[in-house]
MMTF fields as JSON, N, C-alpha, C and O atoms, coordinates in Angstrom:
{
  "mmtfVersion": "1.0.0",
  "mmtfProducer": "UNKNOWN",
  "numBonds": 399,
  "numAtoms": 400,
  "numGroups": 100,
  "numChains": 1,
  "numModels": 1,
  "chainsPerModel": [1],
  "groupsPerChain": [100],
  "chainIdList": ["A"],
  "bondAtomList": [4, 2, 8, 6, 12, 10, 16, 14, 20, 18, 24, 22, 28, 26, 32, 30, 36, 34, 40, 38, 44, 42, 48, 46, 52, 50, 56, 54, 60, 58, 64, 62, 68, 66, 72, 70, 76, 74, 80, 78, 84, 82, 88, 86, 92, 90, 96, 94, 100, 98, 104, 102, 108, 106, 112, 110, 116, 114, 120, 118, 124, 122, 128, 126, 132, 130, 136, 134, 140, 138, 144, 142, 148, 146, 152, 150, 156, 154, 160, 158, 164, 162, 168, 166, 172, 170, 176, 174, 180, 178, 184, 182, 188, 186, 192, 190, 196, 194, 200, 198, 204, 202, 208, 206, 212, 210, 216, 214, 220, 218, 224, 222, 228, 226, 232, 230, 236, 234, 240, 238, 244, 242, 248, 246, 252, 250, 256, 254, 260, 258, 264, 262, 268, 266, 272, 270, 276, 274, 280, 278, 284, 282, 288, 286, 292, 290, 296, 294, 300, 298, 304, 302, 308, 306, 312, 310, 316, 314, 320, 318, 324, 322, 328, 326, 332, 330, 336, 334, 340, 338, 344, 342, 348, 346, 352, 350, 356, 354, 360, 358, 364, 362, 368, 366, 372, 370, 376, 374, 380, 378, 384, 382, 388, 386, 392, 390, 396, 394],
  "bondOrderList": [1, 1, 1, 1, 1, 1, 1, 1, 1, 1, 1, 1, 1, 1, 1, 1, 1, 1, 1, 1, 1, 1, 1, 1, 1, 1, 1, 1, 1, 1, 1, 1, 1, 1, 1, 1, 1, 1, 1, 1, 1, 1, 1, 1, 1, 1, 1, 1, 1, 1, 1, 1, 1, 1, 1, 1, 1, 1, 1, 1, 1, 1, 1, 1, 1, 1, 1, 1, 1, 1, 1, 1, 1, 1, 1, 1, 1, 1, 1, 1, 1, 1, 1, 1, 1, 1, 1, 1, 1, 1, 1, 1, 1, 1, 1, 1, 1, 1, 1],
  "groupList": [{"groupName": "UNK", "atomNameList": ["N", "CA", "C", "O"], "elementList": ["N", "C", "C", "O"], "formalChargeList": [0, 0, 0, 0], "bondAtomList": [1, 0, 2, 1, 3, 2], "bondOrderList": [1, 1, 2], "singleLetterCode": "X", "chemCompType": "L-PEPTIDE LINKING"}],
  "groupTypeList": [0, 0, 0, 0, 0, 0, 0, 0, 0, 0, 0, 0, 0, 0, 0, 0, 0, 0, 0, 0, 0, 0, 0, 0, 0, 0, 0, 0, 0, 0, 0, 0, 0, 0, 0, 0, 0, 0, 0, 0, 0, 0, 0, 0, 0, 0, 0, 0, 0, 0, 0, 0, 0, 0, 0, 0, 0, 0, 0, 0, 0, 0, 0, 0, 0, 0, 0, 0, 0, 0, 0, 0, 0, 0, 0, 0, 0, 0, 0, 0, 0, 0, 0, 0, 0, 0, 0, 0, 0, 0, 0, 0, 0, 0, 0, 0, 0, 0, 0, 0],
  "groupIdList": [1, 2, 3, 4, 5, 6, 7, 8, 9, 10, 11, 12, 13, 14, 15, 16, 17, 18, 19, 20, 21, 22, 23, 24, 25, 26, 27, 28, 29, 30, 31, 32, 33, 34, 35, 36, 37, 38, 39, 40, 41, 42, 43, 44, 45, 46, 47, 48, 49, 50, 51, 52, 53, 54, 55, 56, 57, 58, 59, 60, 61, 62, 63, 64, 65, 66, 67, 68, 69, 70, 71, 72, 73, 74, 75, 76, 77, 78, 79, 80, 81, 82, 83, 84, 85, 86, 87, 88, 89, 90, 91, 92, 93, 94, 95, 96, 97, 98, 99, 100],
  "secStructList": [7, 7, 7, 7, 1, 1, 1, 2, 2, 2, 2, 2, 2, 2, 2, 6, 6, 6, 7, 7, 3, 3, 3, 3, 3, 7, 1, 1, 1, 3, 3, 3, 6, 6, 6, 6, 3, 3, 7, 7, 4, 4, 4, 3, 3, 3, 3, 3, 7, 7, 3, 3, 7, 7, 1, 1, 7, 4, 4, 4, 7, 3, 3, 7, 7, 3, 3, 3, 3, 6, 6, 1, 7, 3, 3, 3, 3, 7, 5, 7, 6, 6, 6, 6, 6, 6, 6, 1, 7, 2, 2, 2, 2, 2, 2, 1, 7, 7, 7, 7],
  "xCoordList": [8.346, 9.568, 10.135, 9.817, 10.688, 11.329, 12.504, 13.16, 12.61, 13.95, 14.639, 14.091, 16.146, 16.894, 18.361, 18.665, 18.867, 20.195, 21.602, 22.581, 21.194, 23.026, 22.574, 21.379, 23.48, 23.623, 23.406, 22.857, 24.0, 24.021, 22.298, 21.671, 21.757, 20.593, 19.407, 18.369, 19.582, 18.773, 19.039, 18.149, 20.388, 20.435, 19.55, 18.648, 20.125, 19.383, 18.21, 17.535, 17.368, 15.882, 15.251, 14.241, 16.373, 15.89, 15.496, 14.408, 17.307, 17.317, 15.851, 15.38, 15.248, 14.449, 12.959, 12.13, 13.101, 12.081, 12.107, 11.465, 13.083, 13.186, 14.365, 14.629, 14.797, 16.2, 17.176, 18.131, 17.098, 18.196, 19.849, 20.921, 19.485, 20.62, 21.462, 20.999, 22.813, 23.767, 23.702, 23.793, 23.551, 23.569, 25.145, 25.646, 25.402, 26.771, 26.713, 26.361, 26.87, 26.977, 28.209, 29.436, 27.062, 28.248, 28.168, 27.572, 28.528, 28.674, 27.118, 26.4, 26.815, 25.167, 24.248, 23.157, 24.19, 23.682, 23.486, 23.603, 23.196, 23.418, 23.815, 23.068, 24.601, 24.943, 24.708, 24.756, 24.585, 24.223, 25.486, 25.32, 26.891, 28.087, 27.639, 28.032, 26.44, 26.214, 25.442, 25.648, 24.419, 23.638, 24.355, 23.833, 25.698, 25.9, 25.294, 25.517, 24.511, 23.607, 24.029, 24.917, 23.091, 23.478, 21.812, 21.296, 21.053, 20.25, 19.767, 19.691, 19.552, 19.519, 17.923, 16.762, 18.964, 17.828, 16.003, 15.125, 15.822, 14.455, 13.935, 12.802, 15.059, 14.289, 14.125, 13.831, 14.306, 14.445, 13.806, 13.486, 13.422, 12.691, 13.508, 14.047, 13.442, 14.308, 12.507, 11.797, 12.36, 11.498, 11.483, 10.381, 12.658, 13.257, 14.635, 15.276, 15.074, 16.198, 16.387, 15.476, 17.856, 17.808, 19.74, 20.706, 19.633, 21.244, 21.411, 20.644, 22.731, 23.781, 24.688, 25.221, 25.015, 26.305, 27.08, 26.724, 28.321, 29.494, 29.648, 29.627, 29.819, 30.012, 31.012, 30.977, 31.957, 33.5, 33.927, 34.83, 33.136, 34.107, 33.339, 33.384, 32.277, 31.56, 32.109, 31.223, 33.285, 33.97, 32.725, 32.46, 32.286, 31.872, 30.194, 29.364, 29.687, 28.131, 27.784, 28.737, 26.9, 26.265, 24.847, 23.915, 24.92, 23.047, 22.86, 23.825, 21.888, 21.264, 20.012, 19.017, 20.182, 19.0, 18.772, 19.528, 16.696, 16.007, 15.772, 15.029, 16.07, 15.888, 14.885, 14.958, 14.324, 13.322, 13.461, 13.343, 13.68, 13.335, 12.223, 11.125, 12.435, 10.936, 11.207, 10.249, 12.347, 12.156, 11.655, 11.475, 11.447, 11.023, 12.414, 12.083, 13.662, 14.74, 14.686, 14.665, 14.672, 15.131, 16.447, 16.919, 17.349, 18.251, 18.494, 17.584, 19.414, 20.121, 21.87, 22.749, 21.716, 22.692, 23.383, 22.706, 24.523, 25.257, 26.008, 27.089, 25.708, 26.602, 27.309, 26.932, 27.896, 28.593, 27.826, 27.697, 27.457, 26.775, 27.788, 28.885, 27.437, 27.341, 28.654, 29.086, 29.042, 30.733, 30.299, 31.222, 28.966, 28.333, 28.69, 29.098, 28.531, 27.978, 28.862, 28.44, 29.904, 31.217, 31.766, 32.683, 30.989, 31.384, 29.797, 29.981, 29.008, 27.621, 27.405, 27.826, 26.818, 25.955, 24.46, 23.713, 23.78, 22.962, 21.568, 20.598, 21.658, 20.546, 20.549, 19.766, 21.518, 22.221, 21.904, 21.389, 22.298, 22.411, 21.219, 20.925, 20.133, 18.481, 17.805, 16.762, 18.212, 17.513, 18.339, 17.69, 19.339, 19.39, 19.28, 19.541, 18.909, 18.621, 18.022, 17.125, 17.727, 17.043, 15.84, 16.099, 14.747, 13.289, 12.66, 12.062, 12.791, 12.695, 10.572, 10.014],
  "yCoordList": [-55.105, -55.844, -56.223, -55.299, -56.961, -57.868, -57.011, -56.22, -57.442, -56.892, -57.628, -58.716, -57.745, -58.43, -57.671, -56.482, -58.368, -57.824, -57.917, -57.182, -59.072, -59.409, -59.83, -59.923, -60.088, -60.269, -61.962, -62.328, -62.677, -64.258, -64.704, -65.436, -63.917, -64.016, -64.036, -64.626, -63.37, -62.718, -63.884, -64.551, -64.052, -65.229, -66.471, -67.021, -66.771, -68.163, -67.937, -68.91, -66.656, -67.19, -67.081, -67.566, -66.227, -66.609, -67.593, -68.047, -68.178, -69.485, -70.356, -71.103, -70.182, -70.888, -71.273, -72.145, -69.946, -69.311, -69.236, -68.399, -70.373, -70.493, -69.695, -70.102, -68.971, -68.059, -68.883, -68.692, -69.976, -70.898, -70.748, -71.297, -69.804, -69.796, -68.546, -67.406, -68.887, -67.637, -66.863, -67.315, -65.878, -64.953, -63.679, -63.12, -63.763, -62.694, -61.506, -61.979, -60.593, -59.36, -59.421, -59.509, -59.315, -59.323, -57.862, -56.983, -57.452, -56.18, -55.995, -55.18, -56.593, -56.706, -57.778, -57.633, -58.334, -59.848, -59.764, -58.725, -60.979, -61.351, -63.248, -63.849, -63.867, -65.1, -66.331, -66.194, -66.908, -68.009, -68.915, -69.423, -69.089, -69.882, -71.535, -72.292, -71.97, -73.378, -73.886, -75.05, -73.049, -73.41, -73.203, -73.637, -72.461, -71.952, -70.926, -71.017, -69.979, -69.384, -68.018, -67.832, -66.495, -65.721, -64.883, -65.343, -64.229, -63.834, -62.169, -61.466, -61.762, -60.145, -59.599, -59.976, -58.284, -57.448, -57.526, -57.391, -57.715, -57.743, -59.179, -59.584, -59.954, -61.501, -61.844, -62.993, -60.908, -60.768, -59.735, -58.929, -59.732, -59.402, -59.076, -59.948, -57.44, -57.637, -57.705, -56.745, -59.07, -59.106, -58.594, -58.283, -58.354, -57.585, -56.823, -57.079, -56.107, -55.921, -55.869, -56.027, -55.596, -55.642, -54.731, -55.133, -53.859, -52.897, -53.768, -54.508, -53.416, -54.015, -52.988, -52.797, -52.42, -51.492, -52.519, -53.3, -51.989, -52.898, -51.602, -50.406, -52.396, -51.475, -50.456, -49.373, -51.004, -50.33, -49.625, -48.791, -50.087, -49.258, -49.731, -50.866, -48.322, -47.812, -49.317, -49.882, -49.645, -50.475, -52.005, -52.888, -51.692, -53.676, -53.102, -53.52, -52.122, -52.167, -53.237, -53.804, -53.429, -54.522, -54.421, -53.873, -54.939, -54.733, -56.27, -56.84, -56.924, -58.508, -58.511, -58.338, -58.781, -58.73, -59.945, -60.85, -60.069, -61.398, -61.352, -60.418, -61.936, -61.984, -63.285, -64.479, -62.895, -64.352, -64.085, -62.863, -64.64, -64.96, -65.176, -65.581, -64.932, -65.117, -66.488, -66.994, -67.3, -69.024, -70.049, -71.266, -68.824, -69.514, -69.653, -70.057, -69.473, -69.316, -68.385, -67.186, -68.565, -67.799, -67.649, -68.709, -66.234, -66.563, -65.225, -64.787, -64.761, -63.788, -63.834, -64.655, -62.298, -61.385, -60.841, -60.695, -60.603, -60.002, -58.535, -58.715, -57.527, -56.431, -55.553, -55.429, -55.007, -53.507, -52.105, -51.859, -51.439, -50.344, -49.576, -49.274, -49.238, -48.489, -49.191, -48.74, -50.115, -50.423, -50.778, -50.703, -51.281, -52.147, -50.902, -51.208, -49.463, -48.858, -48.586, -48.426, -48.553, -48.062, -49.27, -49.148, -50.363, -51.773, -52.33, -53.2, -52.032, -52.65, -51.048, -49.892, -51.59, -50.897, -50.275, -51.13, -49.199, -48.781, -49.311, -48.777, -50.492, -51.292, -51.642, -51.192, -52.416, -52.939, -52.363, -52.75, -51.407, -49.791, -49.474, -49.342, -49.312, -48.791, -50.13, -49.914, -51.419, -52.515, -52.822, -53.229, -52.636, -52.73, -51.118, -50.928, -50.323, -49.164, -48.893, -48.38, -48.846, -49.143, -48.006, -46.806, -48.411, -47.239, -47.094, -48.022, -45.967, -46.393, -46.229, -46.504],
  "zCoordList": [169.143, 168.936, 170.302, 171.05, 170.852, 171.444, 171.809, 171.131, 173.273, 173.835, 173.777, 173.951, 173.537, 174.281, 175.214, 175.116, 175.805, 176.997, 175.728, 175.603, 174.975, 174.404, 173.177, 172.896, 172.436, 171.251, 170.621, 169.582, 171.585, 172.064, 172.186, 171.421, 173.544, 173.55, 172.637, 172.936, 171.504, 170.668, 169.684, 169.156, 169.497, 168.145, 168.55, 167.919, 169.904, 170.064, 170.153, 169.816, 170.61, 170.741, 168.902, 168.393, 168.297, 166.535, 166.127, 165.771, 166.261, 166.002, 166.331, 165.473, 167.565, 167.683, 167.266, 167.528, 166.339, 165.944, 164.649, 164.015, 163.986, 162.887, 161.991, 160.86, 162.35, 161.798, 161.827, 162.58, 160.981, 161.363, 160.464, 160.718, 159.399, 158.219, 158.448, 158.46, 158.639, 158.733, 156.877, 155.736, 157.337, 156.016, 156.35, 157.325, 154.772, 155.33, 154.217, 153.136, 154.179, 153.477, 151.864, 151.815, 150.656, 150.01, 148.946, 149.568, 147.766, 147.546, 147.186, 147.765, 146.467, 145.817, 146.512, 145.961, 147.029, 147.597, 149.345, 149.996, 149.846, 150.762, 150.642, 149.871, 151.156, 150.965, 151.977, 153.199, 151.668, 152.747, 152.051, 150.942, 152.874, 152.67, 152.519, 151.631, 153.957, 154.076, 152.95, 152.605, 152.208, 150.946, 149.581, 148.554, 149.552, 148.466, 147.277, 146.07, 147.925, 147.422, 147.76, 148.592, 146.805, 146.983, 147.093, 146.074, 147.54, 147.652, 147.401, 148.408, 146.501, 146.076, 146.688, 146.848, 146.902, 147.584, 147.201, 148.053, 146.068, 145.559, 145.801, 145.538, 146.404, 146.893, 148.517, 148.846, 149.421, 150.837, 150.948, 150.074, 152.995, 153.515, 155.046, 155.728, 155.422, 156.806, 158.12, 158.421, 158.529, 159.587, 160.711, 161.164, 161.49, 162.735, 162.616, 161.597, 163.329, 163.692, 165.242, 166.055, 165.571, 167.392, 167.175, 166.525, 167.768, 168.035, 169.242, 169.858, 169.382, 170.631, 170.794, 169.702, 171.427, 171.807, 173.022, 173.904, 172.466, 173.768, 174.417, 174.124, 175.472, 177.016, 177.081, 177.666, 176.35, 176.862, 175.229, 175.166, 173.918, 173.012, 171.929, 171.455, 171.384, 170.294, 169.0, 168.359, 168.868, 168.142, 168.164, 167.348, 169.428, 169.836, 169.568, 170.376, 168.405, 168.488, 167.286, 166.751, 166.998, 166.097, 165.813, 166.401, 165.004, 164.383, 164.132, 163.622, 164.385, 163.706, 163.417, 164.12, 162.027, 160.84, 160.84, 160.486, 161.623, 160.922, 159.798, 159.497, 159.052, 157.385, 156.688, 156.98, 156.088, 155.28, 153.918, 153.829, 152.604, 152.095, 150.994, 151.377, 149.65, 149.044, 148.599, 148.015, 148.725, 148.729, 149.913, 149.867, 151.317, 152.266, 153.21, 154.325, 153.119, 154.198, 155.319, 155.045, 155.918, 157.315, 158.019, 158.43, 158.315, 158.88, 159.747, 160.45, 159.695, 160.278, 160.097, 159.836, 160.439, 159.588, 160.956, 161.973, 160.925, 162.045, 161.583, 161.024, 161.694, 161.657, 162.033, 163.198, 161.917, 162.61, 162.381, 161.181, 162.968, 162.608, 161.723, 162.195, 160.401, 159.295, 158.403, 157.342, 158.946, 158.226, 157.12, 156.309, 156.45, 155.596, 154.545, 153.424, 154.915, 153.845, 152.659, 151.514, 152.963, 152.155, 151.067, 150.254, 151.29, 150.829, 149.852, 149.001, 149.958, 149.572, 147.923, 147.949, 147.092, 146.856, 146.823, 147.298, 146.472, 146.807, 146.926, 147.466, 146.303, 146.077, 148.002, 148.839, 148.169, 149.451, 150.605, 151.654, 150.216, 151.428, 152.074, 153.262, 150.255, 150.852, 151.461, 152.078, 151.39, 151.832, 153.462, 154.426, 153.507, 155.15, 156.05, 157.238, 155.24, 156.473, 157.002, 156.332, 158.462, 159.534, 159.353, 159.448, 159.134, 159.171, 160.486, 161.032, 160.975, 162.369, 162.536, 163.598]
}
C-alpha cells in the first residue's frame, strides 16, 4: 500500500486513479449525494485505506476509504477514527473495520 504525508495528497492521487465519487456515511448505506444513490454494504468493496493523524490534536485524525463498487463506481470516503461507530449499524461497522 502506498504512502502518503497528508490527507490532500492521497485524495488527489485517488482521484487520479479513478476514485472520482465522494461517498458519505449513512446509518445502513454509504451515499453518493452527486448520483443520488445509496450503496449497502453487500454491494461495495473497501480497496485501500490510508490513517492521517493531525499534529497538534488526536481530534484532526482521519481514515480515507478507496471504495468500488459492484456497479463499477469508484470513490472515497473521508473519516474520523471510530466516530462512525456509535452512528452506523453492525452491518456498517463490520464492513469499514480496518483488518490489519
Amino acid at each position: 500500500m502506498k504512502h502518503y504525508d497528508t490527507l490532500s495528497e492521497a485524495i488527489n492521487d485517488l482521484i487520479s486513479k479513478g476514485y472520482t465519487y465522494d461517498f458519505n456515511l449513512n446509518h445502513d448505506c454509504i451515499k453518493c449525494t452527486s448520483l443520488k444513490i445509496e450503496i449497502h454494504p453487500e454491494d461495495f468493496e473497501i480497496d485501500a485505506f490510508y490513517r492521517f493523524e493531525g499534529m497538534s490534536s488526536t481530534d484532526d485524525n482521519s481514515i480515507l476509504y478507496a471504495i468500488s463498487s459492484k456497479g463499477g463506481m469508484k470513490g472515497l470516503l473521508v473519516d474520523a477514527y471510530g466516530v462512525y461507530s456509535e452512528s452506523l449499524n453492525e452491518e456498517m461497522i463490520q464492513k469499514l473495520t480496518i483488518k490489519q
